[in-house]
PDB file of N, CA, C and O in Angstrom:
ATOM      1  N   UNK A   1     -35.162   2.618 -12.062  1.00  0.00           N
ATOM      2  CA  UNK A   1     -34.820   2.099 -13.376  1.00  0.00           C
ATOM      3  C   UNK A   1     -36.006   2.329 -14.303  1.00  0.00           C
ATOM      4  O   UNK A   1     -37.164   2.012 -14.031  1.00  0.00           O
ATOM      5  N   UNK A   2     -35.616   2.887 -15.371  1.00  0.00           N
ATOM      6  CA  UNK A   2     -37.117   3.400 -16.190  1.00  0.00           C
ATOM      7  C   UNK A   2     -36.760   2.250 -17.519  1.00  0.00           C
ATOM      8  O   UNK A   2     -35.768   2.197 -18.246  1.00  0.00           O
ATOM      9  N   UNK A   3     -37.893   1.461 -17.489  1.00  0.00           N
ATOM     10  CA  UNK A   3     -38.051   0.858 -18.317  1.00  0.00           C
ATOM     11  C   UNK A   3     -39.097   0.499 -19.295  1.00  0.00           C
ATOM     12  O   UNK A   3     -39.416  -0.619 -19.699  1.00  0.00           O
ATOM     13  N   UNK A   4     -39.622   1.790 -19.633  1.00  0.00           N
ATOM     14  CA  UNK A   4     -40.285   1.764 -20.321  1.00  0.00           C
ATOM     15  C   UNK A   4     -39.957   1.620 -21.967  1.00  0.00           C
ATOM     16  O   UNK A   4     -38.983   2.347 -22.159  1.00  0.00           O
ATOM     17  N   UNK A   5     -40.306   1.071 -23.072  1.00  0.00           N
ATOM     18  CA  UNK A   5     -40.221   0.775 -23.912  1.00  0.00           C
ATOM     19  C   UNK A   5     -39.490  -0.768 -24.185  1.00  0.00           C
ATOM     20  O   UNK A   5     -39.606  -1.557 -25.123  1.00  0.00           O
ATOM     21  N   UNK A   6     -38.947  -0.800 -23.333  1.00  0.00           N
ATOM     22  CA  UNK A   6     -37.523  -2.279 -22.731  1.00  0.00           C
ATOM     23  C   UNK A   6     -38.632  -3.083 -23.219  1.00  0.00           C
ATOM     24  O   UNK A   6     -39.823  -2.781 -23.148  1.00  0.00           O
ATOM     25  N   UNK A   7     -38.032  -4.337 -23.817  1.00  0.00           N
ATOM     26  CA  UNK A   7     -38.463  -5.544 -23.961  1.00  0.00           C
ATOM     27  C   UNK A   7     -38.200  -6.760 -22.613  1.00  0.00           C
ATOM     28  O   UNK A   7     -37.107  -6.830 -22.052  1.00  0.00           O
ATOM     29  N   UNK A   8     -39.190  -7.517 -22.291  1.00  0.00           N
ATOM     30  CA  UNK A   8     -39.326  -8.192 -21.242  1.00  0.00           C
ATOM     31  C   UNK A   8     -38.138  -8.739 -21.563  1.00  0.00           C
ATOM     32  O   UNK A   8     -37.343  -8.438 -20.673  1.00  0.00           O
ATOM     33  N   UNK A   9     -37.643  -9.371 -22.367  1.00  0.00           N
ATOM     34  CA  UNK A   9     -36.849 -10.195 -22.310  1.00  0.00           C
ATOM     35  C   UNK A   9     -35.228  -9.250 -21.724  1.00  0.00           C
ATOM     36  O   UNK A   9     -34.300  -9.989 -21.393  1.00  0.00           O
ATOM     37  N   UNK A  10     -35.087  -8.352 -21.671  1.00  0.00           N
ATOM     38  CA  UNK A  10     -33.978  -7.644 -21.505  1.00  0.00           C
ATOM     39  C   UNK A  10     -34.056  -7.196 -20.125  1.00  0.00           C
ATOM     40  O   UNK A  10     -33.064  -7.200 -19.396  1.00  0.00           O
ATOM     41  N   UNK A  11     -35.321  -6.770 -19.705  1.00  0.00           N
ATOM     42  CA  UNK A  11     -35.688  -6.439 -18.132  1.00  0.00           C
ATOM     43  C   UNK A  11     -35.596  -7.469 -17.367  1.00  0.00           C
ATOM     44  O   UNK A  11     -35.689  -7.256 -16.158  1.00  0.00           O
ATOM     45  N   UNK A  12     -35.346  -9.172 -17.941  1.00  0.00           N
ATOM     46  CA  UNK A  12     -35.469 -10.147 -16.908  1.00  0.00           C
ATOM     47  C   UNK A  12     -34.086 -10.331 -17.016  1.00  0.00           C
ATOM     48  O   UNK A  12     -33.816 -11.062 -16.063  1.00  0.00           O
ATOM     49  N   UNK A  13     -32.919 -10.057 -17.709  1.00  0.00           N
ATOM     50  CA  UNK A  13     -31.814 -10.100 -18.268  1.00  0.00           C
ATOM     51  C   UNK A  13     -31.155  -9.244 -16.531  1.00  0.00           C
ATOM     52  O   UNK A  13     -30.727  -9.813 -15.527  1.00  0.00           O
ATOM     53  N   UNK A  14     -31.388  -7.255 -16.891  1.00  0.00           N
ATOM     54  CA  UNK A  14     -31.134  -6.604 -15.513  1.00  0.00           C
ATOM     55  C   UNK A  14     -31.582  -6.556 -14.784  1.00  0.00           C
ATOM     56  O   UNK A  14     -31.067  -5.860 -13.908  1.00  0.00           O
ATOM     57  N   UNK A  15     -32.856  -7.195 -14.481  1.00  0.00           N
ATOM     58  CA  UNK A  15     -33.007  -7.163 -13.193  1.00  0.00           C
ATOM     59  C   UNK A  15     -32.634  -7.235 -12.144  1.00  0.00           C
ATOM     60  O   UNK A  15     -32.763  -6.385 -11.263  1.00  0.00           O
ATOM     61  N   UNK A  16     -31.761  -8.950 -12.031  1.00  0.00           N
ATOM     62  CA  UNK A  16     -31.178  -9.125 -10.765  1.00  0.00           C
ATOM     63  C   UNK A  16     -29.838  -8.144 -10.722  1.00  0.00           C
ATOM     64  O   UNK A  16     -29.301  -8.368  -9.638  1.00  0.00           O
ATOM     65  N   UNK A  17     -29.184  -7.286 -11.355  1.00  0.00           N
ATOM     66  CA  UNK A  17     -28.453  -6.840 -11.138  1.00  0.00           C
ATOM     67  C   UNK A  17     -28.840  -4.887 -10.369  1.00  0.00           C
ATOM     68  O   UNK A  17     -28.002  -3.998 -10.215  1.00  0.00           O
ATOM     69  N   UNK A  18     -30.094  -4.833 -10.107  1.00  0.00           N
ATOM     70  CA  UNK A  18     -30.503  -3.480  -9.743  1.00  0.00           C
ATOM     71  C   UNK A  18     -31.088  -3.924  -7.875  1.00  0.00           C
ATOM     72  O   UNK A  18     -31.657  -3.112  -7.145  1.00  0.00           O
ATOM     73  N   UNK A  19     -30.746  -5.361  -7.483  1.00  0.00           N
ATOM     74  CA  UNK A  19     -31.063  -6.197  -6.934  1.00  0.00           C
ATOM     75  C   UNK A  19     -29.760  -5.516  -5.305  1.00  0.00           C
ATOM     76  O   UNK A  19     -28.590  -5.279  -5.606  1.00  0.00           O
ATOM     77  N   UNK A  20     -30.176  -5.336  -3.955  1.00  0.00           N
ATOM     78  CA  UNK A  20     -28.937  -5.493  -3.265  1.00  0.00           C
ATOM     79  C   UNK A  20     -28.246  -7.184  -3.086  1.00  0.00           C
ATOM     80  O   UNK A  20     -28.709  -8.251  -3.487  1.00  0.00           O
ATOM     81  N   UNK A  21     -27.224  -6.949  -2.472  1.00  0.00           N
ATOM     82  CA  UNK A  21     -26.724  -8.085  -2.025  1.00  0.00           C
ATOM     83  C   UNK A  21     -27.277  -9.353  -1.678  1.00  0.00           C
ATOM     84  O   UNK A  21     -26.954 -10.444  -2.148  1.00  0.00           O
ATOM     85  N   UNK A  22     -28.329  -9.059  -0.624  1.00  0.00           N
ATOM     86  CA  UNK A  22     -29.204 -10.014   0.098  1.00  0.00           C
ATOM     87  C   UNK A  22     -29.861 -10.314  -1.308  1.00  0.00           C
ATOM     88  O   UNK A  22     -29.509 -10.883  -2.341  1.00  0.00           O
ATOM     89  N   UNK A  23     -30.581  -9.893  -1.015  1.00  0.00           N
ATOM     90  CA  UNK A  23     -31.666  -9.955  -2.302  1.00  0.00           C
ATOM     91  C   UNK A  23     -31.215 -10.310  -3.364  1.00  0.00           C
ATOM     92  O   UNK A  23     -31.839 -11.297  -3.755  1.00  0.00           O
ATOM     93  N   UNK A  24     -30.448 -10.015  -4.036  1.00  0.00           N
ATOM     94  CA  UNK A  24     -29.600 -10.753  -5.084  1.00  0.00           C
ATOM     95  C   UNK A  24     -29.429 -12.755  -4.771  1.00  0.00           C
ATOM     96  O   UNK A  24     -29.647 -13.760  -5.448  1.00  0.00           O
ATOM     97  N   UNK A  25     -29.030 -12.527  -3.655  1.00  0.00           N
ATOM     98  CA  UNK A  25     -28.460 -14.175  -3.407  1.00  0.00           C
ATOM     99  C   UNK A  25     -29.668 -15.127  -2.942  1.00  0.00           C
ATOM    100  O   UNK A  25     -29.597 -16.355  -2.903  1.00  0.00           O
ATOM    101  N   UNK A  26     -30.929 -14.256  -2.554  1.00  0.00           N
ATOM    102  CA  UNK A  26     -32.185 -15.256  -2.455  1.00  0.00           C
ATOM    103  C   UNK A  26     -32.643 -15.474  -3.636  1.00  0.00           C
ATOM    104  O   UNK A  26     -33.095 -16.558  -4.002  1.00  0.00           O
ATOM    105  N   UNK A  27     -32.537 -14.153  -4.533  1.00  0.00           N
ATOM    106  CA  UNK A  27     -33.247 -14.346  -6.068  1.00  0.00           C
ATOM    107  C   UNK A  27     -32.828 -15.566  -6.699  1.00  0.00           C
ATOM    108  O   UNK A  27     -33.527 -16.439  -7.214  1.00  0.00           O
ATOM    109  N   UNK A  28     -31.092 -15.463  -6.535  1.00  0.00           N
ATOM    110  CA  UNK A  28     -30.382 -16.628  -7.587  1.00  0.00           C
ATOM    111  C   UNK A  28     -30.778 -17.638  -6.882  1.00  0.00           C
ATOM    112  O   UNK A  28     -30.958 -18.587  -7.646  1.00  0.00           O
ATOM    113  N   UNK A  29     -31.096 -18.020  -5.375  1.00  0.00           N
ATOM    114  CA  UNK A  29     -31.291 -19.128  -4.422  1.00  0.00           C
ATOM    115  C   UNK A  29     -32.512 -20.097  -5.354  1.00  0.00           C
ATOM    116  O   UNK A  29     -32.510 -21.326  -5.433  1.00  0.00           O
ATOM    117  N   UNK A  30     -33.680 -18.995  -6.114  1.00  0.00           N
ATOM    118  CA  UNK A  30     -34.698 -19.827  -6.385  1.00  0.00           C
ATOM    119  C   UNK A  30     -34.494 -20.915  -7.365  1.00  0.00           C
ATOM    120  O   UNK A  30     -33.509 -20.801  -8.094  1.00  0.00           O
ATOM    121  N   UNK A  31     -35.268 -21.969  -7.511  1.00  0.00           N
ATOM    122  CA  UNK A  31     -35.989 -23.085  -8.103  1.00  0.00           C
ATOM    123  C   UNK A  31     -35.868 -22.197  -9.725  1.00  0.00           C
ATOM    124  O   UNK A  31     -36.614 -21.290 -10.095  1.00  0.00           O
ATOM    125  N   UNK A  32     -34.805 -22.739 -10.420  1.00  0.00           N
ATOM    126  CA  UNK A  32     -35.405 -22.738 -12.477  1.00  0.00           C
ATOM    127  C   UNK A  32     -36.881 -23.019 -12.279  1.00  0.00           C
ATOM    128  O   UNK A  32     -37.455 -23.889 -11.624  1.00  0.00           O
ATOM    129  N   UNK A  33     -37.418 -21.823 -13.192  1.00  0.00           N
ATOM    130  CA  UNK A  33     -38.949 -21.913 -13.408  1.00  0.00           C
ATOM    131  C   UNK A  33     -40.353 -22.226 -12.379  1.00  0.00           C
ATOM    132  O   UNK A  33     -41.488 -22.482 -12.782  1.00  0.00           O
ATOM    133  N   UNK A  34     -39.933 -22.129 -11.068  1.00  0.00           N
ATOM    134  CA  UNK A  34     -40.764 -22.372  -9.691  1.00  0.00           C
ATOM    135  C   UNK A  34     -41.076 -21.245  -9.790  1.00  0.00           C
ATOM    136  O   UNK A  34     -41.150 -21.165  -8.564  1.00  0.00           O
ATOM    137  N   UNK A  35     -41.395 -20.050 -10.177  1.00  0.00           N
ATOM    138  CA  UNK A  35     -42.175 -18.753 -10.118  1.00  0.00           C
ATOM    139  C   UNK A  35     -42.519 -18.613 -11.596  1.00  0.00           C
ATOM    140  O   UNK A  35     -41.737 -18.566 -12.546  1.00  0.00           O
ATOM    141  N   UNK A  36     -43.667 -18.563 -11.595  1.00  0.00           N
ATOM    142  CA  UNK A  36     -44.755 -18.505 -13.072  1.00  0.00           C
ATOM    143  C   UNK A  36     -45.286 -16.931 -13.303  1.00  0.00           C
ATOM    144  O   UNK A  36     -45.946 -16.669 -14.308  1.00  0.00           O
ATOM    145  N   UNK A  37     -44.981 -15.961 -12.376  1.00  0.00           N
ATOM    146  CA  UNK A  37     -45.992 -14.782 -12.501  1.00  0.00           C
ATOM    147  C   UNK A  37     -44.800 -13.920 -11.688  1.00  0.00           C
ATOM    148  O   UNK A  37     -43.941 -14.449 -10.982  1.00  0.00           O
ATOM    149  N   UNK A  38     -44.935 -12.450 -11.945  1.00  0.00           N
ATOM    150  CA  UNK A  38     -44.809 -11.521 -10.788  1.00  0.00           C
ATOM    151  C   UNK A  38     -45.560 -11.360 -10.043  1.00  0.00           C
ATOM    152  O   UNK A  38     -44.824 -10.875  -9.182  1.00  0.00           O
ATOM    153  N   UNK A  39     -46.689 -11.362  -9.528  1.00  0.00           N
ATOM    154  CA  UNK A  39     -47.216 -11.539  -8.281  1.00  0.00           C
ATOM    155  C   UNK A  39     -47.034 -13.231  -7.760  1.00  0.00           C
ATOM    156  O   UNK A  39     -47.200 -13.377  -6.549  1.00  0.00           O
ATOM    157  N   UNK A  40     -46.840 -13.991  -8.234  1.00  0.00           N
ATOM    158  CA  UNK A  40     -45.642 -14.904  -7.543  1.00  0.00           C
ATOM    159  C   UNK A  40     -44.789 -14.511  -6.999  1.00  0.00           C
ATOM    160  O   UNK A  40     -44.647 -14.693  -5.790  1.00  0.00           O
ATOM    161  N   UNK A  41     -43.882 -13.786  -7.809  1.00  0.00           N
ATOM    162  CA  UNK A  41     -42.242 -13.797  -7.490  1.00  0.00           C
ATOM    163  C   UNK A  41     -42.792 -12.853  -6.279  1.00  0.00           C
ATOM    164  O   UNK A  41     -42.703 -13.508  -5.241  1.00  0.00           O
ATOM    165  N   UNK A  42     -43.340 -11.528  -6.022  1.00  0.00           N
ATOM    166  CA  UNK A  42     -43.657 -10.811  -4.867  1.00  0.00           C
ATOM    167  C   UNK A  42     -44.762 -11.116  -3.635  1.00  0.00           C
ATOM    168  O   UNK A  42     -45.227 -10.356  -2.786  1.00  0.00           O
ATOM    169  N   UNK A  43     -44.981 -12.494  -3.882  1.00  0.00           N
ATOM    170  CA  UNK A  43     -45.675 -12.638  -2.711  1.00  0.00           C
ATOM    171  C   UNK A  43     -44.604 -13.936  -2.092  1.00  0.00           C
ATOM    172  O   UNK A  43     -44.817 -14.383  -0.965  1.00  0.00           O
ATOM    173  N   UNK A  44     -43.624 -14.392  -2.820  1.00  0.00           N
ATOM    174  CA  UNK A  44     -42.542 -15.103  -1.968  1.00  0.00           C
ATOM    175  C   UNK A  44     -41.231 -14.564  -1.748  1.00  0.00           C
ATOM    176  O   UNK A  44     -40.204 -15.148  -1.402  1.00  0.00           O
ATOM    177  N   UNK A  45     -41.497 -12.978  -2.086  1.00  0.00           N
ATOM    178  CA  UNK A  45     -40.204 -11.582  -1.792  1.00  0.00           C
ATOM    179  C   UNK A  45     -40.954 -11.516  -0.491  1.00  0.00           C
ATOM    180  O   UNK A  45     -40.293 -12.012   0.422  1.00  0.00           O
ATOM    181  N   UNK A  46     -41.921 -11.137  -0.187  1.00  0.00           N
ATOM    182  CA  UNK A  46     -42.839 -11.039   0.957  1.00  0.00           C
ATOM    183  C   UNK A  46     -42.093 -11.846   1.918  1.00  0.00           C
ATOM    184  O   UNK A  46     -41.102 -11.597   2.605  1.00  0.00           O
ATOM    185  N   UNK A  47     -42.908 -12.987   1.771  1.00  0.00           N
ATOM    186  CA  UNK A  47     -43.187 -14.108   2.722  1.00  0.00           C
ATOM    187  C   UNK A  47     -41.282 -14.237   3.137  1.00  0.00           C
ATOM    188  O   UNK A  47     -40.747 -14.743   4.123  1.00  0.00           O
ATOM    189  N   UNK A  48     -40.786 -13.690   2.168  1.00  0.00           N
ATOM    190  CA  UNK A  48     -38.701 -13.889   2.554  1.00  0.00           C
ATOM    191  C   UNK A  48     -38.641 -12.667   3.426  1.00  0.00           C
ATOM    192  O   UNK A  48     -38.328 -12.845   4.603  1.00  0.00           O
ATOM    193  N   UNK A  49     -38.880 -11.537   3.037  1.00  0.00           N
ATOM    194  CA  UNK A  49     -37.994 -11.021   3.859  1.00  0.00           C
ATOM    195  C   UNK A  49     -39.060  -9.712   4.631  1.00  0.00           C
ATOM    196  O   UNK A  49     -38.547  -8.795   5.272  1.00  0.00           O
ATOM    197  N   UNK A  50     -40.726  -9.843   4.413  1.00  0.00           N
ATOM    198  CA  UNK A  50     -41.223  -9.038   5.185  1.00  0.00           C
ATOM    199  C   UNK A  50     -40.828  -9.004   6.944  1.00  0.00           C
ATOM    200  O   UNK A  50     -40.682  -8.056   7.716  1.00  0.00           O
ATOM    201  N   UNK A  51     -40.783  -9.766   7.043  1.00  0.00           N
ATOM    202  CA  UNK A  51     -40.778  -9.951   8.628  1.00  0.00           C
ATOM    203  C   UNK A  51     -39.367  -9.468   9.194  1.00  0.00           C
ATOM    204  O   UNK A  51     -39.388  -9.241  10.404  1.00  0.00           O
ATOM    205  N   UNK A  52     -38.330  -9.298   8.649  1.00  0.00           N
ATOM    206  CA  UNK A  52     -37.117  -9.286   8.501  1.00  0.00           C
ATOM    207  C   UNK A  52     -37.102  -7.238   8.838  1.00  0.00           C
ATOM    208  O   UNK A  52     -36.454  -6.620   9.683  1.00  0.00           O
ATOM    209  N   UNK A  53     -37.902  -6.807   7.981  1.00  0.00           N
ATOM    210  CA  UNK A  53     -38.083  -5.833   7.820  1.00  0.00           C
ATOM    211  C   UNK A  53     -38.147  -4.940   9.320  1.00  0.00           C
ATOM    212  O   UNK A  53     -38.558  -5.424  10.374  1.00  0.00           O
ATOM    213  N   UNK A  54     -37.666  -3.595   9.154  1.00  0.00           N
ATOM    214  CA  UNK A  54     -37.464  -2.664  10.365  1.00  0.00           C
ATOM    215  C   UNK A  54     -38.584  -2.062  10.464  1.00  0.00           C
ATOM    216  O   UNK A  54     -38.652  -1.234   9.556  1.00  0.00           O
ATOM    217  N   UNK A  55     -39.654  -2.056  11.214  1.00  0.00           N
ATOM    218  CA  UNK A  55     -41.034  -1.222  11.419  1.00  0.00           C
ATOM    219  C   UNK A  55     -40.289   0.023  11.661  1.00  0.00           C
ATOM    220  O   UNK A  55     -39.156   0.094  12.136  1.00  0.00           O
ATOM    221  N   UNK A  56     -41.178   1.177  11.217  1.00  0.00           N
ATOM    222  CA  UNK A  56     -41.018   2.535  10.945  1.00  0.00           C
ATOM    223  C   UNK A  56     -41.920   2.954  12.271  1.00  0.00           C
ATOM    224  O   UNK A  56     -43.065   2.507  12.200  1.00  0.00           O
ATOM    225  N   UNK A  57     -41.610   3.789  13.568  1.00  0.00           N
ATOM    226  CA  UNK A  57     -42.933   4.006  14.662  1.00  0.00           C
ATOM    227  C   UNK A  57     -42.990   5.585  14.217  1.00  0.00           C
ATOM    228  O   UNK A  57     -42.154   6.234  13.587  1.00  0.00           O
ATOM    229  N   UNK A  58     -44.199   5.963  14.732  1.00  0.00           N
ATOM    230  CA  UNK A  58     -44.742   7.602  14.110  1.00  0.00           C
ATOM    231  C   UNK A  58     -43.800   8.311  15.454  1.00  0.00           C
ATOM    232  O   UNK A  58     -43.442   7.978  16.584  1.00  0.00           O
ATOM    233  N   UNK A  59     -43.683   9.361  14.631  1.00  0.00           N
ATOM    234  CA  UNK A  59     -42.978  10.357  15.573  1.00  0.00           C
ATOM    235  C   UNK A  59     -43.326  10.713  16.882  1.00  0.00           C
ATOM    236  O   UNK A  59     -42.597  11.074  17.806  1.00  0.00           O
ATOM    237  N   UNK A  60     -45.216  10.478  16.806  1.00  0.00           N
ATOM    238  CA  UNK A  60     -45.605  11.099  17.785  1.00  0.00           C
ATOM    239  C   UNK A  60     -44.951  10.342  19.243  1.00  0.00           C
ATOM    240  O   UNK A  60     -44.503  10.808  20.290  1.00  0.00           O
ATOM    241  N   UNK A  61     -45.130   9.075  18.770  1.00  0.00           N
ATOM    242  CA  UNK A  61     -44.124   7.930  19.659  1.00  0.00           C
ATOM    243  C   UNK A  61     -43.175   8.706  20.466  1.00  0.00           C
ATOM    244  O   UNK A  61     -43.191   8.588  21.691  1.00  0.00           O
ATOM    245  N   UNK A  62     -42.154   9.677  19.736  1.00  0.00           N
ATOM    246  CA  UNK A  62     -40.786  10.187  20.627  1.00  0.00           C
ATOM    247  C   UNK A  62     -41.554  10.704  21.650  1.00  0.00           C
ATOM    248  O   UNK A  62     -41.264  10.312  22.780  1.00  0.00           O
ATOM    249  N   UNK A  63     -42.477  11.499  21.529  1.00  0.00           N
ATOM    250  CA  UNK A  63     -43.103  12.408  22.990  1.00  0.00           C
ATOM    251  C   UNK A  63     -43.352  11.604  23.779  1.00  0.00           C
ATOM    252  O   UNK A  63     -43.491  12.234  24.828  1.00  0.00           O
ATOM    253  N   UNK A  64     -43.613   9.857  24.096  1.00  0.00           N
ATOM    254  CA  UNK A  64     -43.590   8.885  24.834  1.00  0.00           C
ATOM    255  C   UNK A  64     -42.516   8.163  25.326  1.00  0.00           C
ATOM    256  O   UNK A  64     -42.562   7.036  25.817  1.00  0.00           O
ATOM    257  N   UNK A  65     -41.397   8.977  25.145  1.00  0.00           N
ATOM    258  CA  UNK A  65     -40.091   7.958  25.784  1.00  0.00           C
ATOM    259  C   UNK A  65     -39.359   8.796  26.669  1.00  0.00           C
ATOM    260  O   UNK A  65     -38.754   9.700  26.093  1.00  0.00           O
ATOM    261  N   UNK A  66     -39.257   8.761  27.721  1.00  0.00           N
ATOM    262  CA  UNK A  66     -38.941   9.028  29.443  1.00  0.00           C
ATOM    263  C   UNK A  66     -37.888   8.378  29.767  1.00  0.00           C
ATOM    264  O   UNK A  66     -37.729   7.168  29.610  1.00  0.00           O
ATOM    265  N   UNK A  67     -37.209   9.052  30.180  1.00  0.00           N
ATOM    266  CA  UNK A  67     -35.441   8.236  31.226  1.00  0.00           C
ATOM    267  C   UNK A  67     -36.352   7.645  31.947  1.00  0.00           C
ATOM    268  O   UNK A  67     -37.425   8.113  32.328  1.00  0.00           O
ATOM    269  N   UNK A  68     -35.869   6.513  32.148  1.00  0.00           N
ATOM    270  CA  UNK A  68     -35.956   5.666  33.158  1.00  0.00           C
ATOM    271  C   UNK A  68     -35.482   5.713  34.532  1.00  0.00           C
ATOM    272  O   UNK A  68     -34.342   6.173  34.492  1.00  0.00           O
ATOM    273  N   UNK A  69     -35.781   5.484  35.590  1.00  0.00           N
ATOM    274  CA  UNK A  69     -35.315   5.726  36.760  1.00  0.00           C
ATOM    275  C   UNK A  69     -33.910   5.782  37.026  1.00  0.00           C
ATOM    276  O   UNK A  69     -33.153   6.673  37.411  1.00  0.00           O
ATOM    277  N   UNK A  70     -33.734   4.231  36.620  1.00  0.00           N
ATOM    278  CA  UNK A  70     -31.997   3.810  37.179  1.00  0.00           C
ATOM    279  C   UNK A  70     -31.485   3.748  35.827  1.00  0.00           C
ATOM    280  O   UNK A  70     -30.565   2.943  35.688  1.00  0.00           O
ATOM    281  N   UNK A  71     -31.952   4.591  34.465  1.00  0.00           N
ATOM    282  CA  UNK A  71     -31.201   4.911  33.144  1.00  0.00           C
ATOM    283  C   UNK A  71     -30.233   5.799  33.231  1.00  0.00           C
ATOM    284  O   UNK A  71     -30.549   6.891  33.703  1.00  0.00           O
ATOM    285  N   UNK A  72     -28.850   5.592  32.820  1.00  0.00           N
ATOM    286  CA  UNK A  72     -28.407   7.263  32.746  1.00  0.00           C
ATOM    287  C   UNK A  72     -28.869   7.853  31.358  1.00  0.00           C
ATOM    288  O   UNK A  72     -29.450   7.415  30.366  1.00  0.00           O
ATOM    289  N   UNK A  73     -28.299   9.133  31.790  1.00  0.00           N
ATOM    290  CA  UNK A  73     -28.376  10.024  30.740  1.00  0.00           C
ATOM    291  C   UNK A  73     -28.213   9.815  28.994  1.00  0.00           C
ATOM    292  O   UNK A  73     -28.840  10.294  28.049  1.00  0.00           O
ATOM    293  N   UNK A  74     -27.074   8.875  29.083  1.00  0.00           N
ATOM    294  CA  UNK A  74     -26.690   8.572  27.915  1.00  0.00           C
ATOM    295  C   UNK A  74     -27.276   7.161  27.483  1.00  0.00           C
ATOM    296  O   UNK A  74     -27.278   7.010  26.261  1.00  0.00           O
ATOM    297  N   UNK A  75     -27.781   6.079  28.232  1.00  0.00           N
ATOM    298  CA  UNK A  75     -28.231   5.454  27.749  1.00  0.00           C
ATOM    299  C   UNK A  75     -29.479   5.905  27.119  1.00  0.00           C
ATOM    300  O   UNK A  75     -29.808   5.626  25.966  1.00  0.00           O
ATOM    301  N   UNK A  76     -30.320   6.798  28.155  1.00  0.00           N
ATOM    302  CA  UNK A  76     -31.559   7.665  27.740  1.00  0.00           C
ATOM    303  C   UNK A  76     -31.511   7.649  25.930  1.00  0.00           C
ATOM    304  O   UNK A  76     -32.207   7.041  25.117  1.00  0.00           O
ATOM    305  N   UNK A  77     -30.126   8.801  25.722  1.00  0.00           N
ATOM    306  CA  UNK A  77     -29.896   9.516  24.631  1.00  0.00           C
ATOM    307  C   UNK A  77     -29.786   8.438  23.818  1.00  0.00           C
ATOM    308  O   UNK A  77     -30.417   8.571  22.770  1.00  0.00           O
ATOM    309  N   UNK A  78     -29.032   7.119  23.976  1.00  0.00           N
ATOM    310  CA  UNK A  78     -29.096   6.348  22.883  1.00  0.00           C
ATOM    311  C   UNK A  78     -30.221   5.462  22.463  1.00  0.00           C
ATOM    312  O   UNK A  78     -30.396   4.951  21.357  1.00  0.00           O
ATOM    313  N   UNK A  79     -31.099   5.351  23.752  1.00  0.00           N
ATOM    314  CA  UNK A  79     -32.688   4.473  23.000  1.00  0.00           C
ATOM    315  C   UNK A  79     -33.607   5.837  22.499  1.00  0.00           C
ATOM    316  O   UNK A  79     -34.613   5.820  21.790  1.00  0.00           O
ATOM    317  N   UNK A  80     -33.042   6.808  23.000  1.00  0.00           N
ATOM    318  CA  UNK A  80     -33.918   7.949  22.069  1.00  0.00           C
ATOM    319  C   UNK A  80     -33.634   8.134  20.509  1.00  0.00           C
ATOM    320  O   UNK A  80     -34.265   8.074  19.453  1.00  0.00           O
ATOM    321  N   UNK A  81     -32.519   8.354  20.886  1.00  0.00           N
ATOM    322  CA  UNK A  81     -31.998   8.678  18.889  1.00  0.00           C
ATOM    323  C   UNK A  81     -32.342   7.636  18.106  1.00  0.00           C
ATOM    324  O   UNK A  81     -32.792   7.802  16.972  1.00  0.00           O
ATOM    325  N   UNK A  82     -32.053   5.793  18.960  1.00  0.00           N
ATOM    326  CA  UNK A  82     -32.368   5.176  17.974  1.00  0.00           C
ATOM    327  C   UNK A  82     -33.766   4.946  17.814  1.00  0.00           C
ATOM    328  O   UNK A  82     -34.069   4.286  16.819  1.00  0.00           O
ATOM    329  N   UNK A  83     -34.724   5.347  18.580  1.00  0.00           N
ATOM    330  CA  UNK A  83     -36.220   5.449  18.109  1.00  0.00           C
ATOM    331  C   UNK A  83     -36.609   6.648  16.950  1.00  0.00           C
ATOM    332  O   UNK A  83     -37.588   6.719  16.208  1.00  0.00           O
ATOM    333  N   UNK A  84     -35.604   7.426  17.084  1.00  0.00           N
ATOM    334  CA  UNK A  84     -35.337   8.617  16.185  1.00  0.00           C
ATOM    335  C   UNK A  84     -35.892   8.410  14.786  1.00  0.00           C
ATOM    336  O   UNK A  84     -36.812   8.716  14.028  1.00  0.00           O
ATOM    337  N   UNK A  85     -34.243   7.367  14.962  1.00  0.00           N
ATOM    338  CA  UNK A  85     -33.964   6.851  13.275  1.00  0.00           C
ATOM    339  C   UNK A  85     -34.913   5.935  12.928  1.00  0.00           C
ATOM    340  O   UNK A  85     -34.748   5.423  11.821  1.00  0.00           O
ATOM    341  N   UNK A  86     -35.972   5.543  13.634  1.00  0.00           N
ATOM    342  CA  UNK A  86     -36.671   4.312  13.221  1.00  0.00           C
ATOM    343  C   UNK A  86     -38.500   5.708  12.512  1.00  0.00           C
ATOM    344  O   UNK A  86     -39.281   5.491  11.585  1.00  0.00           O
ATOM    345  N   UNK A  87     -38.474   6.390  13.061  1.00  0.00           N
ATOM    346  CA  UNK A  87     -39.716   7.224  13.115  1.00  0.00           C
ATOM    347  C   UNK A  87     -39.534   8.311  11.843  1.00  0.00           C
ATOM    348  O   UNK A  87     -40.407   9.149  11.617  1.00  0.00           O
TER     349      UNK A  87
END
């Protein structure tokens, strides 16, 4: 969203609407006037939903994942791909 020239007052207007779902319904969740600053409002976006968050592992990671003895094949294939999508 390029908002440059925008007046604050119009950017606090769309904001919550450039917002997903989740995020949308914690935003409206807050306290009238309990956040004084944007680095307020993003250090209790943090503290909501960092942890929540999917860690990204480095690729090099895939060269470390081995069938398991008593794994089959396809289970193999499915904790592989989904380390895939995470890297």
């Amino acid at each position: 969203m390029n908002t440059q020239g925008t007046s604050d007052a119009v950017i606090c207007i769309v904001f919550p609407v450039t917002l997903s779902r989740d995020i949308r319904t914690w935003y409206g969740s807050l306290k009238k006037q309990s956040i004084s600053s944007f680095p307020e409002l993003s250090k209790e976006f943090r503290n909501s939903f960092a942890a929540s968050r999917r860690r990204h592992i480095h690729m090099v990671h895939l060269n470390f994942i081995k069938q398991n003895d008593f794994e089959t094949t396809r289970d193999y294939m499915k904790r592989f791909n989904e380390a895939a999508r995470q890297a």
